[in-house]
N, C-alpha and C positions, 0 to 999 in steps of 0.2 A: 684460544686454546683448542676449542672444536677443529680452525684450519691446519694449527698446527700437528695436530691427528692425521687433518686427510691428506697435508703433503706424504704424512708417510704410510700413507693407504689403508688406514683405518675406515672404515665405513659397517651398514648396517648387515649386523650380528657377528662382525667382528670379535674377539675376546682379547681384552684388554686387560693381565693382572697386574695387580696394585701393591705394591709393599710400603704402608708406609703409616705412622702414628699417626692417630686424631690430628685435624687441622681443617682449618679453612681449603683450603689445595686439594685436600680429599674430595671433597664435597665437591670442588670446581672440575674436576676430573672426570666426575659421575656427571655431572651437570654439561660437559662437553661432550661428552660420548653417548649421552640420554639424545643431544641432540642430533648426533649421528645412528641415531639406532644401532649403537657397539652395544656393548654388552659389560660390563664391570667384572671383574673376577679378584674379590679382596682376597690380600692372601692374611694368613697371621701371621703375624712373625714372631710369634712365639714358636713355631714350629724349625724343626730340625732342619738342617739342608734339602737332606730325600725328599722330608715330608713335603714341602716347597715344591720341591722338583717335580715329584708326581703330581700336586696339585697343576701344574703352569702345564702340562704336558695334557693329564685325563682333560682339562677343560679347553685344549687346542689353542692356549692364548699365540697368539702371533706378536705383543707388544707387551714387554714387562718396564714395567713404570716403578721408578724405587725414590725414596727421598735419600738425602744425604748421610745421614744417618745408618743406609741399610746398605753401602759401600762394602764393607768387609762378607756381609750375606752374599750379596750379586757376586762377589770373589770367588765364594767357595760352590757358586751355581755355575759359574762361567765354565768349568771345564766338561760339564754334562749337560748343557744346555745347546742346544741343534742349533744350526745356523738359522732357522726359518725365525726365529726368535730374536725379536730386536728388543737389545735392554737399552733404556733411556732415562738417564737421572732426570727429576723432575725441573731443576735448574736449568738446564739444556731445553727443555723442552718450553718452559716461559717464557726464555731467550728466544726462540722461533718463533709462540705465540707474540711477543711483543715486537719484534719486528716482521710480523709477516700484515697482512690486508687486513682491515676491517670490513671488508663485505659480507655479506650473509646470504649472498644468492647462491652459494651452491652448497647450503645445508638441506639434507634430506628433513622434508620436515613434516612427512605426514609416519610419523611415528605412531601403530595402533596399542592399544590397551593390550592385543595381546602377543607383543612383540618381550623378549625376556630383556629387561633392562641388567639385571644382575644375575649373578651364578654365585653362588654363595656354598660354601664347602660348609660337610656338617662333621661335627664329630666323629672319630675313628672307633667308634666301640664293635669291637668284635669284627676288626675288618679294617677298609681302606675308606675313607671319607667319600663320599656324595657332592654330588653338584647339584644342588637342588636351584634350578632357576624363578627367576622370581620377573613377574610380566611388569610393565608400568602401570597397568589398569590392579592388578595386587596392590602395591605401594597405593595409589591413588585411594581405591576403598580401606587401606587400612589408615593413614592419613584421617583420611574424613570419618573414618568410625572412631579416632582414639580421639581427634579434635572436638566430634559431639560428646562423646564418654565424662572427658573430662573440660568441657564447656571452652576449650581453647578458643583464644580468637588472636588478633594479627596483633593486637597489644599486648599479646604474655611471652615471656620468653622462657627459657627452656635451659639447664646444665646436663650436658650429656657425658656422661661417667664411666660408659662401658666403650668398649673401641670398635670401631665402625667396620672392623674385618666380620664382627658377630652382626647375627640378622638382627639381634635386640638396638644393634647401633645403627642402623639404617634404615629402623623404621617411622 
């Protein structure tokens, strides 16, 4: 998935938004582009068209990434959406991943602690939403502070309930 990225020129601090419900594929998405030193930009899709729009726009994404499901959204984005903007259903883009190489030599791979792995939009109160970037060295200490808190270890598992466009779902 990471190669399938860099054929289409993603690489590090790139912004990558994401429209798409909880799943396994979310997560894989983050976890290829963590590898490229991209940048994650979840969107909600609870929000409006505009609202969308200005998010994909303020946060410079160059690659909007949708599941199947968010067809009719990407529709009504398409006609205000700049050329410099590549939409790509995530189907398509598995399809590339699975038939492209399995080498891993030309992953950038000294990714630092304080490179921003996500951009995470905050709430509109009183205004237009925020890009509040979040580093991988953040995620890493918050990880390891809520895994000592509540005594986690690699045999517990976990139901995650809230959607992973909020910073509560991704940490």
């Amino acid at each position: 998935l990471a190669q399938a990225f860099m054929r289409r020129g993603v690489g590090h601090g790139t912004r990558v938004a994401i429209l798409m419900r909880n799943c396994h594929r979310f997560v894989e998405v983050l976890f290829a582009l963590s590898k490229l030193g991209a940048v994650l930009v979840p969107l909600n899709w609870r929000l409006a068209a505009s609202e969308l729009l200005y998010v994909i726009r303020d946060s410079d994404s160059t690659v909007l990434i949708h599941g199947n499901d968010f067809e009719e959204n990407v529709r009504d984005l398409r006609a205000d959406i700049s050329s410099h903007l590549a939409v790509v259903d995530l189907a398509s883009l598995e399809r590339e991943a699975s038939e492209g190489s399995t080498d891993s030599g030309g992953f950038l791979t000294d990714v630092g602690d304080n490179d921003i792995a996500v951009q995470m939009y905050t709430a509109a109160f009183g205004g237009r939403p925020r890009g509040a970037q979040i580093t991988h060295g953040g995620y890493l200490v918050e990880a390891a502070g809520v895994s000592l808190a509540l005594s986690i270890t690699d045999a517990d598992r976990t139901l995650l309930t809230v959607p992973l466009f909020h910073t509560f779902g991704l940490e």
